[in-house]
C-alpha positions as CSV (number, residue, x, y, z in Angstrom):
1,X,5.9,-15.7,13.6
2,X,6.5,-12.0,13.8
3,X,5.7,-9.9,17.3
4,X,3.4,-7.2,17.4
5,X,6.5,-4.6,17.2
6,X,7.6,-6.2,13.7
7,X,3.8,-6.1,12.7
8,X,3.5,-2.7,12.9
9,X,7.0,-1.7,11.6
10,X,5.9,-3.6,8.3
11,X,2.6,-1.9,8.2
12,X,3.9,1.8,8.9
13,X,6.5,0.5,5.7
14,X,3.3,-0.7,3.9
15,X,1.7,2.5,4.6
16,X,4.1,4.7,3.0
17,X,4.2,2.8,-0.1
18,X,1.2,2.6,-0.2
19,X,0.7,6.4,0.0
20,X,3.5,6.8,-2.2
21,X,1.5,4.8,-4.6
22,X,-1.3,6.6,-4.7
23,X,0.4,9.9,-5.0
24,X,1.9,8.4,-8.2
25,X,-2.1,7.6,-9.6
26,X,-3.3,11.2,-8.8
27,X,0.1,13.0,-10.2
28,X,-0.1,10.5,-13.5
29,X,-3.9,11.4,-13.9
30,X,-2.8,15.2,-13.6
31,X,-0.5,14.8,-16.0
32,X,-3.1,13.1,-19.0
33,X,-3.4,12.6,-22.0
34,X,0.6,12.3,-21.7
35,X,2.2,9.1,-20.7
36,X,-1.1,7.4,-20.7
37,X,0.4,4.4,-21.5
38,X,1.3,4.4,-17.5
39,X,-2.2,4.0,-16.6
40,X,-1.9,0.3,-16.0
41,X,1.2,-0.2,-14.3
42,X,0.9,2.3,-12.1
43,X,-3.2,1.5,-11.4
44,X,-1.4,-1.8,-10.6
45,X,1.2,-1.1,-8.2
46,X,-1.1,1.4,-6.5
47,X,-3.6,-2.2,-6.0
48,X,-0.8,-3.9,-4.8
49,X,0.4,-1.7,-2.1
50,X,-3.1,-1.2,-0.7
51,X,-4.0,-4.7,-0.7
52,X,-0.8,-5.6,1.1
53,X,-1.7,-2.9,3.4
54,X,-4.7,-4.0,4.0
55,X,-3.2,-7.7,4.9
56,X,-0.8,-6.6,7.2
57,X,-3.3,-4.3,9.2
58,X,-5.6,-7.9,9.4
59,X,-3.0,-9.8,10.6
60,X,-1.6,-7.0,12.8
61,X,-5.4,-6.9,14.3
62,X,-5.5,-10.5,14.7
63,X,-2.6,-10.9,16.7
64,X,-3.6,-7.6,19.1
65,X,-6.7,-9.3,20.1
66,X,-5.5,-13.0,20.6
67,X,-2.6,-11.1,22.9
């Protein structure tokens, strides 16, 4: 089981990515109709990193209040 400390290293990591991520979205949707073909795999791995984002800041929560 991690500690609180580790927990909220691996969400400030999951929060950049997932920043980064969605940078990615808004500069690909600037750059449209070009590489449109991106739309998916980058929609995707913007999902991902916010989902796991959103995981780790529940479990990070979880383990705060049973402290």
């Amino acid at each position: 089981m991690q500690g609180i400390e580790e927990k909220k290293a691996m969400v400030k990591r999951l929060n950049a990515r997932a920043v980064q991520a969605k940078m990615d979205l808004h500069d690909l949707s600037e750059e449209l109709p070009n590489n449109w073909q991106r739309i998916l795999e980058v929609a995707q791995t913007a999902y991902d990193a916010h989902a796991a984002l959103a995981q780790a800041r529940k479990e990070a929560a979880g383990e705060q209040v049973d402290t």
